[in-house]
ROPANU-967802 format. One record per residue (C-alpha): x, y, z; residue in one letter. Coordinates in nm, 3 decimals. Each point is the difference from the previous one (the first is absolute). Layout:
ROPANU-967802
rose px = X | py = Y | pz = Z | voro = A
...
***
This chain:
ROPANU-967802
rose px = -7.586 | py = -4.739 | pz = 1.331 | voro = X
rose px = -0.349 | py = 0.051 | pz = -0.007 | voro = X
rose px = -0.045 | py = 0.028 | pz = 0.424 | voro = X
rose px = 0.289 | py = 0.192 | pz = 0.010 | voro = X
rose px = -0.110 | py = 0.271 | pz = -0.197 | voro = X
rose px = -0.302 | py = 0.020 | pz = 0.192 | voro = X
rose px = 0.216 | py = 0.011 | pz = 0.272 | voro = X
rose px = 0.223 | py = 0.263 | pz = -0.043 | voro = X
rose px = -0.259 | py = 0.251 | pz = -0.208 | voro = X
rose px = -0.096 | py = 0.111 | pz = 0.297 | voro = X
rose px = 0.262 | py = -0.137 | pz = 0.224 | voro = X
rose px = -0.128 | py = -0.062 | pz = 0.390 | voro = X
rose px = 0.224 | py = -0.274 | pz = 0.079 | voro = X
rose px = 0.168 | py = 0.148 | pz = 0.318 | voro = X
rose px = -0.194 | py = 0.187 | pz = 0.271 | voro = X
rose px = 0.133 | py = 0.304 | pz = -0.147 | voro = X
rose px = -0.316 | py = -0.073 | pz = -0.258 | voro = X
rose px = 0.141 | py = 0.251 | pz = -0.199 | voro = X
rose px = -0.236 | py = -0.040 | pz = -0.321 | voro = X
rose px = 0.261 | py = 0.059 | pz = -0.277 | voro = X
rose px = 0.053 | py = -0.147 | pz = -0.331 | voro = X
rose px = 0.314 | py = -0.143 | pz = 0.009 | voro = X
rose px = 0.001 | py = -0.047 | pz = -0.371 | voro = X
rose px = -0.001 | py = 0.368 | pz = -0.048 | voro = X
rose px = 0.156 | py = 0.073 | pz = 0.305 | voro = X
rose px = 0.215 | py = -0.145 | pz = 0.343 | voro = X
rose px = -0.192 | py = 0.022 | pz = 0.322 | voro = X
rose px = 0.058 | py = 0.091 | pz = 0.360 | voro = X
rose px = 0.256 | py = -0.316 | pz = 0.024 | voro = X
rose px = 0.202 | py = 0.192 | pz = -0.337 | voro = X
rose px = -0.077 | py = -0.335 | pz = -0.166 | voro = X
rose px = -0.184 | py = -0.069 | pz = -0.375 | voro = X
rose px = -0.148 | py = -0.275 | pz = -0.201 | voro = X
rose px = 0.361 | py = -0.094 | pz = -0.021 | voro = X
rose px = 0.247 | py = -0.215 | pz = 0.281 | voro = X
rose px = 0.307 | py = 0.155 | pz = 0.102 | voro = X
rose px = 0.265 | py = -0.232 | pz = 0.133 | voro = X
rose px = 0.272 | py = 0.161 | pz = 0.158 | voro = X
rose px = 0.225 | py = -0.309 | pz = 0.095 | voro = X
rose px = -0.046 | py = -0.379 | pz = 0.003 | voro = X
rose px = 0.280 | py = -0.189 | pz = 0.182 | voro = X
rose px = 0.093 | py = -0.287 | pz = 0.232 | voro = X
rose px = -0.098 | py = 0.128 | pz = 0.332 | voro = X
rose px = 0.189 | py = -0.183 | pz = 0.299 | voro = X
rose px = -0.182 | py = 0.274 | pz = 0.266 | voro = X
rose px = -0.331 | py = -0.081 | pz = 0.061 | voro = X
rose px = -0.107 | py = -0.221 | pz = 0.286 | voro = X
rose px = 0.159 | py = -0.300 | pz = -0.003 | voro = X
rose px = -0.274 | py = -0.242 | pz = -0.110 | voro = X
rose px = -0.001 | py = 0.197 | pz = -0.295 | voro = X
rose px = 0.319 | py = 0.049 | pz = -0.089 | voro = X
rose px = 0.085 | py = -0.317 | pz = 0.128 | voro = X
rose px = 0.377 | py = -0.127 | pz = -0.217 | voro = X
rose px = -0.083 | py = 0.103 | pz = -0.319 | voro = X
rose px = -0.151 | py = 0.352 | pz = 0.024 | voro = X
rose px = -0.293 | py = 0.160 | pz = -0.084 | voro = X
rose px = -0.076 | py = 0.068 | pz = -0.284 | voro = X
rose px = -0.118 | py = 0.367 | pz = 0.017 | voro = X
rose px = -0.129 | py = 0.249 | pz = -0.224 | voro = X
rose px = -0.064 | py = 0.348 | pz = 0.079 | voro = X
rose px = -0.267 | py = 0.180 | pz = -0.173 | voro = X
rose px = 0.010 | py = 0.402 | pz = -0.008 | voro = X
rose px = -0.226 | py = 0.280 | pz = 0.116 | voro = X
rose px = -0.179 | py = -0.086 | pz = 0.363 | voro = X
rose px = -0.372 | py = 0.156 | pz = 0.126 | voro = X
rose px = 0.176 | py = 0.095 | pz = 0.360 | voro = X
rose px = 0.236 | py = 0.282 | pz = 0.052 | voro = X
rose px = 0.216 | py = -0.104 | pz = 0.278 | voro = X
rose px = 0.189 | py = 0.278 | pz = 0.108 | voro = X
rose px = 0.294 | py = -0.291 | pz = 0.084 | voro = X
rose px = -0.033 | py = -0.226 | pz = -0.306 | voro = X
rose px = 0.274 | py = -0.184 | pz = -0.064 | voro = X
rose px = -0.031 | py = -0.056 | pz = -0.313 | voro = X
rose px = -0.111 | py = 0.361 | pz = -0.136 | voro = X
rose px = 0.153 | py = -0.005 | pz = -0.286 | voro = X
rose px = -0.220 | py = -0.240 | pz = -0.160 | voro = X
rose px = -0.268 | py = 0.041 | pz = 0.203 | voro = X
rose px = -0.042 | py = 0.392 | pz = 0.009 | voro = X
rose px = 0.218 | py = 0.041 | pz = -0.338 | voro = X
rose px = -0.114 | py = -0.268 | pz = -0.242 | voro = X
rose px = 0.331 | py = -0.102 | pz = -0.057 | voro = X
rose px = -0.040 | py = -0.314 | pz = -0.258 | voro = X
rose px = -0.109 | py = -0.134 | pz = -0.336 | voro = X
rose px = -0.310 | py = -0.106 | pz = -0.141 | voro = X
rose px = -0.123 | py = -0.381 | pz = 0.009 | voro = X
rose px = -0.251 | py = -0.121 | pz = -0.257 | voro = X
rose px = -0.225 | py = -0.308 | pz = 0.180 | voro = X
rose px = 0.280 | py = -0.239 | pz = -0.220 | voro = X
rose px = 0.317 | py = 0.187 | pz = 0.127 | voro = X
rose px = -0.130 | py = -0.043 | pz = 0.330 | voro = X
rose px = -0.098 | py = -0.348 | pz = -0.010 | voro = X
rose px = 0.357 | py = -0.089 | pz = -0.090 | voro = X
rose px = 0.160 | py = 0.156 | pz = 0.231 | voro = X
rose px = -0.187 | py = -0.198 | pz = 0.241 | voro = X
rose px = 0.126 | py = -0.351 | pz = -0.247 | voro = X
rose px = 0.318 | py = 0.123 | pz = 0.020 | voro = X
rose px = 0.039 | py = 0.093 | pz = 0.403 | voro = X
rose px = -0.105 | py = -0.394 | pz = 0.035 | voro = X
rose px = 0.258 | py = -0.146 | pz = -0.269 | voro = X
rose px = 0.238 | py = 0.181 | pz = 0.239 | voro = X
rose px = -0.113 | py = -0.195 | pz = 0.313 | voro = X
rose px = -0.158 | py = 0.238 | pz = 0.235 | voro = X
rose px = -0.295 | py = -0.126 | pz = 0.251 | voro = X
rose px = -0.241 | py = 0.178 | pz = -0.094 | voro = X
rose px = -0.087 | py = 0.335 | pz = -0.300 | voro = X
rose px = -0.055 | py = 0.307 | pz = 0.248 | voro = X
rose px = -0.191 | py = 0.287 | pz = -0.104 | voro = X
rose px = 0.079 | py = 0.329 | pz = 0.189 | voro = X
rose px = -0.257 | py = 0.276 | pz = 0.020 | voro = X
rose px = -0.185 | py = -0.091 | pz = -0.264 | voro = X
rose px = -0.341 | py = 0.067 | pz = 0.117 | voro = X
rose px = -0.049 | py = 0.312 | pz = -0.256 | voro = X
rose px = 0.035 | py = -0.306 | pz = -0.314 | voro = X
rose px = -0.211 | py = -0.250 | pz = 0.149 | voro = X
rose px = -0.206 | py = -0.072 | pz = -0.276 | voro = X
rose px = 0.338 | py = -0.030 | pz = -0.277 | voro = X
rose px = 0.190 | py = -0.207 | pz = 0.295 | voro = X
rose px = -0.279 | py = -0.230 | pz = -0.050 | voro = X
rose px = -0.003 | py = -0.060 | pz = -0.326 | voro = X
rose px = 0.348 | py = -0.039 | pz = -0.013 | voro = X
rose px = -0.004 | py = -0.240 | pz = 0.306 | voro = X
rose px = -0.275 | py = -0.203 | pz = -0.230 | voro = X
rose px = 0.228 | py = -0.010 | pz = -0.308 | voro = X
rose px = 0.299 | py = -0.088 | pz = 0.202 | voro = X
rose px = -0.210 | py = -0.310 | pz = 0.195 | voro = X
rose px = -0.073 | py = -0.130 | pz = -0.345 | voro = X
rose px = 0.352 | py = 0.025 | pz = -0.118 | voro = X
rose px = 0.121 | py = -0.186 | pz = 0.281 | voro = X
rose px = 0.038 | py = 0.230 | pz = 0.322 | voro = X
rose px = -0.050 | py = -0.267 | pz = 0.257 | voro = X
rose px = 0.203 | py = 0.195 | pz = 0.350 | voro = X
rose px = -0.171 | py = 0.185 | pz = 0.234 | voro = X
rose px = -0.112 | py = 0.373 | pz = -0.077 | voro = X
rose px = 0.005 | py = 0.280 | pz = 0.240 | voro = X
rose px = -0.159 | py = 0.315 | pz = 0.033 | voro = X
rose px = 0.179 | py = 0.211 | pz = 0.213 | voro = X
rose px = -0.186 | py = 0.353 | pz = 0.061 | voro = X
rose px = -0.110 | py = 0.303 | pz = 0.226 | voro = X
rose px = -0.322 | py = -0.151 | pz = 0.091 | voro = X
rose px = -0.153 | py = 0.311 | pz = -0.141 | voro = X
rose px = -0.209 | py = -0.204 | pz = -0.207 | voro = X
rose px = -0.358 | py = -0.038 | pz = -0.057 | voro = X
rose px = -0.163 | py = -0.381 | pz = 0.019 | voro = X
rose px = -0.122 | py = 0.014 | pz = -0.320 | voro = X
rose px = 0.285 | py = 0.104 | pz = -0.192 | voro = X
rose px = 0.177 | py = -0.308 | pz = 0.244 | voro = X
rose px = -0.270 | py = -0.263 | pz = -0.111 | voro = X
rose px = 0.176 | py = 0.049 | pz = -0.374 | voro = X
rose px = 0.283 | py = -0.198 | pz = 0.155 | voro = X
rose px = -0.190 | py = -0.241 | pz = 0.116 | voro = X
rose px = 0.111 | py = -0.393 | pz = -0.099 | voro = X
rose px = 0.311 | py = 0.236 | pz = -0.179 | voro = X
rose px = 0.192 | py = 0.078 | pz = 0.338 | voro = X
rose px = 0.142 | py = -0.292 | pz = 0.297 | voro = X
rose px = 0.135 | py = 0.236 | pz = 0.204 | voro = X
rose px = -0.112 | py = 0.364 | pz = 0.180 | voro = X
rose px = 0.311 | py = 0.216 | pz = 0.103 | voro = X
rose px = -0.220 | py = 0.300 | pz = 0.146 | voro = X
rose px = 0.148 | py = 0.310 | pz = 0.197 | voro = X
rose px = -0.211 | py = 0.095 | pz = 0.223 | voro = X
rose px = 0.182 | py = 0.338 | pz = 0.129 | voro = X
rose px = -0.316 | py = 0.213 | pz = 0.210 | voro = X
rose px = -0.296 | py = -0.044 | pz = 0.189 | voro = X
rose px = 0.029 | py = 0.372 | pz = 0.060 | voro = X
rose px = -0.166 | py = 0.169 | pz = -0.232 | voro = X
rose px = 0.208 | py = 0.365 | pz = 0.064 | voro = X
rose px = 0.333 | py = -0.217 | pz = -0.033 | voro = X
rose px = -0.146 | py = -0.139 | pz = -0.337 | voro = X
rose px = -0.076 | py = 0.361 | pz = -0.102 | voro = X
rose px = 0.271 | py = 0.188 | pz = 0.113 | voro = X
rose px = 0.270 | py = -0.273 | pz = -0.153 | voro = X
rose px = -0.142 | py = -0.149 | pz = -0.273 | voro = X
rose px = -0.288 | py = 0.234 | pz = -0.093 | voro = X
rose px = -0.277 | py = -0.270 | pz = 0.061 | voro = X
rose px = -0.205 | py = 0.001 | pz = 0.306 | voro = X
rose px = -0.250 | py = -0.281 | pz = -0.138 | voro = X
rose px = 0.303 | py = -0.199 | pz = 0.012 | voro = X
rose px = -0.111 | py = -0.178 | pz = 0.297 | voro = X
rose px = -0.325 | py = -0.069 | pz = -0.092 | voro = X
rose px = 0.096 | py = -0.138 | pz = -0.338 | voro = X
rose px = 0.291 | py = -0.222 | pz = 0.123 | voro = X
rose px = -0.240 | py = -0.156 | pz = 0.238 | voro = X
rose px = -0.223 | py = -0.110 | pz = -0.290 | voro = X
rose px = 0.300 | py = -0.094 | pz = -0.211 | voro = X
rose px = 0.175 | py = -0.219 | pz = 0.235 | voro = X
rose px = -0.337 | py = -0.172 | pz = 0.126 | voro = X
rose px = -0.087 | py = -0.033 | pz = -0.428 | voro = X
rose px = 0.369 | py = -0.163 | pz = -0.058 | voro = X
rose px = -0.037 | py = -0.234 | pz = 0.340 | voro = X
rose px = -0.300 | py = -0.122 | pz = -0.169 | voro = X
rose px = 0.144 | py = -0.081 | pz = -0.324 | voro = X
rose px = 0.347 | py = -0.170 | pz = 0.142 | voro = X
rose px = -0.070 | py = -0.077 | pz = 0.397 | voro = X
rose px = 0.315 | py = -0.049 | pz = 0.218 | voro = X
rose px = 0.337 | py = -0.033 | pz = -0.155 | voro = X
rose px = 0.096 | py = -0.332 | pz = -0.069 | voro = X
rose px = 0.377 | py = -0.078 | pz = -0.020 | voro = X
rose px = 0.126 | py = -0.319 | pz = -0.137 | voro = X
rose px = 0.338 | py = -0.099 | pz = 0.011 | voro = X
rose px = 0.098 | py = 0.308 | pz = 0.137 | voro = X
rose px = -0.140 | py = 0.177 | pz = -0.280 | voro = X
rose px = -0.368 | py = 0.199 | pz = 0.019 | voro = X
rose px = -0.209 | py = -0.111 | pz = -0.322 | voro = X
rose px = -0.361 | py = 0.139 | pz = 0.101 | voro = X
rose px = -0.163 | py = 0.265 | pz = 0.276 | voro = X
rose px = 0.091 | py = 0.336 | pz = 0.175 | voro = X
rose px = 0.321 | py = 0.195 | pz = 0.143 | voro = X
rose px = -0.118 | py = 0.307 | pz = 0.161 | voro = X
rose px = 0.252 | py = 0.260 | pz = 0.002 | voro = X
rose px = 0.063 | py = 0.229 | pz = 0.322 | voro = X
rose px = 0.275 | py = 0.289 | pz = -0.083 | voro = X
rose px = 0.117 | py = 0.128 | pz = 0.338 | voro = X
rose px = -0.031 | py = 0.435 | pz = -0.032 | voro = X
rose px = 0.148 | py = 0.208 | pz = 0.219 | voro = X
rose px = -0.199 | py = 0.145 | pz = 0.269 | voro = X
rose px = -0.309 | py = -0.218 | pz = -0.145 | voro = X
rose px = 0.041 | py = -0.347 | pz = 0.236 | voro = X
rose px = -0.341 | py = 0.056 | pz = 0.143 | voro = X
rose px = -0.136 | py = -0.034 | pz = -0.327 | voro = X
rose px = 0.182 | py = -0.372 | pz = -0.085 | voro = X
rose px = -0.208 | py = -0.093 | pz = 0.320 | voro = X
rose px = -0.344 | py = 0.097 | pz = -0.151 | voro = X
rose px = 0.098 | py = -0.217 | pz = -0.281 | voro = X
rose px = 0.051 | py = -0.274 | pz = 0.149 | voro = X
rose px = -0.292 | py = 0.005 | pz = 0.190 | voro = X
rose px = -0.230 | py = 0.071 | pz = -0.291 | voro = X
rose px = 0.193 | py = -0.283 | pz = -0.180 | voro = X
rose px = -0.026 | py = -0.260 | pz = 0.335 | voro = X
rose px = -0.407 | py = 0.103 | pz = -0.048 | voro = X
rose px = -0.085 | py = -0.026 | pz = -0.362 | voro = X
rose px = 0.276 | py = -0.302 | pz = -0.094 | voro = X
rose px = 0.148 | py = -0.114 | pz = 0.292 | voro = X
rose px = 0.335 | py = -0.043 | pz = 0.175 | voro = X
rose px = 0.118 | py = -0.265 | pz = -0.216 | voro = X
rose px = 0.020 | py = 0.235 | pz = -0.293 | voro = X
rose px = 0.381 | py = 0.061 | pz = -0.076 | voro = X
rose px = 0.139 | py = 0.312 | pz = 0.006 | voro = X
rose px = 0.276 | py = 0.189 | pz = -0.059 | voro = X
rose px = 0.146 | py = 0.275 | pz = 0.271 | voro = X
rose px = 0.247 | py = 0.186 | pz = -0.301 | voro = X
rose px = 0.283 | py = 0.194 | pz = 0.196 | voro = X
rose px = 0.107 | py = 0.164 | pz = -0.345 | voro = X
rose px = -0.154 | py = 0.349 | pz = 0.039 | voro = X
rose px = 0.281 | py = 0.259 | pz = -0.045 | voro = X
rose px = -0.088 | py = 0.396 | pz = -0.100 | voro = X
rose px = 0.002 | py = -0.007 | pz = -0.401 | voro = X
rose px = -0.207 | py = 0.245 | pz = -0.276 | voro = X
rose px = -0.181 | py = 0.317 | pz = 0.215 | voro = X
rose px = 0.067 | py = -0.154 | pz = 0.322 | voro = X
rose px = 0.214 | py = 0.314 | pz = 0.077 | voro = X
rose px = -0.290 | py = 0.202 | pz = -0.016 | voro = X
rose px = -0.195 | py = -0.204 | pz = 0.295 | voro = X
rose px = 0.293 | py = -0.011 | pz = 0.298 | voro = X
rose px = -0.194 | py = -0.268 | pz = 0.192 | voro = X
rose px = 0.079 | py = -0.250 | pz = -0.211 | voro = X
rose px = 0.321 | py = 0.115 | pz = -0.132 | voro = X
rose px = 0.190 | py = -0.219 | pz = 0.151 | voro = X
rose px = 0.021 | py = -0.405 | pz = 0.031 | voro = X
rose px = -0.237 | py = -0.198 | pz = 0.276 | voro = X
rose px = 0.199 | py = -0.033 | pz = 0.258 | voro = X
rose px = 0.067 | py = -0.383 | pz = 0.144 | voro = X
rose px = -0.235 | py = 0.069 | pz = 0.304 | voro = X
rose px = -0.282 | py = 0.111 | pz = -0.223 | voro = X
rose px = 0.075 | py = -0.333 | pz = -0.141 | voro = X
rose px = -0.007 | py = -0.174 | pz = 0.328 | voro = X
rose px = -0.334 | py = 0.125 | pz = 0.048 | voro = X
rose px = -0.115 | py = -0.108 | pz = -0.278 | voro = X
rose px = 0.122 | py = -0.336 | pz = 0.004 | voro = X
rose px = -0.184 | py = -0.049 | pz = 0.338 | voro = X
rose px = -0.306 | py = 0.147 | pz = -0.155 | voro = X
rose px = -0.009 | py = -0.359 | pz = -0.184 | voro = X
rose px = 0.066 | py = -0.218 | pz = 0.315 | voro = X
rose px = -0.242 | py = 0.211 | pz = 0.198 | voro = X
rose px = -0.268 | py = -0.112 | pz = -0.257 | voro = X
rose px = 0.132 | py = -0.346 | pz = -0.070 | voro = X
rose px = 0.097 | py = 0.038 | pz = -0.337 | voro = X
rose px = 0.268 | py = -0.318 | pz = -0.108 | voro = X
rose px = 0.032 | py = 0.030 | pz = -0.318 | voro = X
rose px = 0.219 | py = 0.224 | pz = -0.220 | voro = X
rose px = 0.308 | py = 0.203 | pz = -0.039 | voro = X
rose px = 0.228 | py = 0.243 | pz = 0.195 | voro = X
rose px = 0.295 | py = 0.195 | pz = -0.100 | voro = X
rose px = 0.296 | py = 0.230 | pz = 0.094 | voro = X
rose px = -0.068 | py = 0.318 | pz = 0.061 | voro = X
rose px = 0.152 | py = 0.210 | pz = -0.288 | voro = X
rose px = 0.005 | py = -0.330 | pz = -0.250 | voro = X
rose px = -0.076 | py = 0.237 | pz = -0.279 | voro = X
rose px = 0.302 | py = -0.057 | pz = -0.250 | voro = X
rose px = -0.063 | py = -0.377 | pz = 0.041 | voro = X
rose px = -0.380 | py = 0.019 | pz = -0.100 | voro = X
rose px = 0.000 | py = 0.303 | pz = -0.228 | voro = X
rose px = 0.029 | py = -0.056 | pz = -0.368 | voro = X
rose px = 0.273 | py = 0.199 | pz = -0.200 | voro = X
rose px = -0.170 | py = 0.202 | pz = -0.245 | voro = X
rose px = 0.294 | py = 0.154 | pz = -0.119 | voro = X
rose px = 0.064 | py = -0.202 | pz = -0.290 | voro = X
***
């Protein structure tokens, strides 16, 4: 408890480095000293190594340091829709997602509570919490706040969404986010390495995630060649064909509307053109399959 108040007294976790005490007050992410977990469920959408026959077994934490114009999943992530978790409540949650079968405990956006997710991953490996953990994130993250994980996490679900910084500014309010999700991914390759799948089911290593935008193809290509540099093209990713126009994305018209199935074309040649093998593709337009309902 100790580290964690040092931590968060002067919270620079994120690259937002925003220097608040959280105990006193929430930072740039809207998060405090305290977890908020929105929704924890059986999670049959992720990629399929992960999900596998059994599910996933995801929890979704609240508040988020990006503001993606598009988010999906605003209302927990822009509106801090959820309840608070003590470092117990979440470690059960975590026993009870594997006395329900799933593959693996999957922790969505929870980069903001790094330092509580460990503690509670620690308390739940002593209880018994023998499956695979995920962290499943932005990749706005700094290596530091990553190397908390380290030992704690198997498996590195990244995004990595820009390598253009105006894009990253102009829809998500972060144009360091290229520069930081460099140094995250590279950090979490180092940690995990390649995924390894066993029996058809991914236990250690990293997924990088490509979401298709509209009118933004050129940038999927500049990720993939940074990625076919630093890590190399056996690293598995995933080409998501989910995008549709959700939250603000009325206010931005070039990307208020779906990617298109030839922007998806284009991207999927993208990964032949620099011999990358391994990974995922969708359909175009998947999104009710692969999007969570947070209705309930």
């Amino acid at each position: 408890m100790d580290d964690i108040r040092t931590l968060l007294a002067r919270c620079t976790l994120c690259p937002r480095e925003c220097g608040v005490d959280r105990f006193v007050t929430a930072g740039y992410c809207h998060g405090t000293h305290e977890v908020t977990v929105d929704l924890h469920q059986l999670h049959s959408g992720e990629e399929p190594v992960l999900s596998g026959t059994r599910g996933s077994g995801a929890i979704f934490f609240s508040n988020c340091a990006l503001r993606c114009v598009y988010c999906q999943n605003h209302r927990i992530s822009h509106e801090g829709r959820g309840r608070r978790c003590s470092t117990e409540e979440l470690c059960d949650i975590m026993l009870d997602l594997q006395d329900r079968g799933v593959h693996n405990v999957n922790l969505v956006t929870a980069s903001h509570y790094a330092p509580q997710a460990a503690s509670s991953l620690r308390l739940a490996r002593e209880r018994g919490l023998a499956i695979p953990v995920v962290w499943n994130s932005s990749a706005y993250e700094k290596p530091e706040t990553l190397r908390l994980l380290q030992g704690l996490v198997d498996i590195y679900l990244p995004d990595f969404r820009y390598c253009d910084p105006s894009a990253a500014d102009r829809y998500s309010l972060a144009p360091d986010y290229p520069v930081w999700a460099r140094k995250a991914i590279i950090e979490m390759f180092r940690q995990v390495g390649h995924l390894n799948v066993r029996d058809g089911i991914a236990d250690k290593g990293l997924i990088i995630r490509l979401l298709v935008l509209p009118g933004l193809t050129d940038g999927i290509r500049d990720i993939l060649s940074w990625i076919r540099g630093a890590i190399g093209p056996d690293t598995w990713v995933s080409l998501m064909g989910q995008y549709y126009p959700a939250y603000r994305s009325g206010e931005f018209p070039e990307i208020n509307r779906p990617a298109t199935a030839e922007e998806y074309e284009e991207c999927l040649g993208y990964l032949d053109e620099l011999g990358f093998e391994n990974g995922f593709i969708q359909e175009v337009g998947s999104c009710a399959e692969y999007t969570p309902d947070f209705t309930g």
